[in-house]
N, C-alpha and C positions, 0 to 999 in steps of 0.2 A: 730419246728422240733427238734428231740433230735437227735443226733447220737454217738456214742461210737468209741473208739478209743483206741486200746491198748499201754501201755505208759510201758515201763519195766526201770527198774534200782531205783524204786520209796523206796525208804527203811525204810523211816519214815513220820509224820506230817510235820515236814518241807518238805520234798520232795513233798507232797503231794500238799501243799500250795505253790510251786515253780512254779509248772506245772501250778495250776489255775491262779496263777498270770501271769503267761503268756500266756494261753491262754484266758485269759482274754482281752488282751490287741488287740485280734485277732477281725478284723474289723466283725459285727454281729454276736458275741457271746453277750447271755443274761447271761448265769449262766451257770457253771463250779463244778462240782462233780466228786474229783482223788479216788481212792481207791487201795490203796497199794497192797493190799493181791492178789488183785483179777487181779493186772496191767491191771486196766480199767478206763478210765475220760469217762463219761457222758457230755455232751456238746449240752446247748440248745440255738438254735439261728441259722439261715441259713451259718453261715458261711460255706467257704473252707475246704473240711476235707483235701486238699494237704496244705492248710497254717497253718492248727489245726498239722498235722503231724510235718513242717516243726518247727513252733514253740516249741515244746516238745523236739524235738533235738536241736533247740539253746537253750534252758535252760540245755543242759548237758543229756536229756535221749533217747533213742530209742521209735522210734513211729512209730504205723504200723494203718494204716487205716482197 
């Protein structure tokens, strides 16, 4: 299952690679796609979209389901 999740504050590749690192670490995520421009993460795998939010605001960004 994919679902999208808007991520704001994302400013560059690092930031980009911040976000999938943690939500990476987000129990049943498969694979993780941030995309700055567009302040959108792709996110495949059943997980939580309230733990997928919650995580993007502990790494430092605003996240809105």
């Amino acid at each position: 299952m994919t679902q999208t999740i808007t991520v704001e504050g994302m400013t560059c590749g690092h930031c980009e690679q911040t976000v999938e690192d943690a939500l990476n670490e987000v129990a049943g995520v498969t694979d993780v796609s941030a995309d700055r421009e567009a302040e959108q993460v792709s996110i495949e795998g059943d997980a939580d979209t309230d733990e997928l939010v919650r995580a993007a605001e502990d790494a430092g960004y605003t996240g809105h389901a």
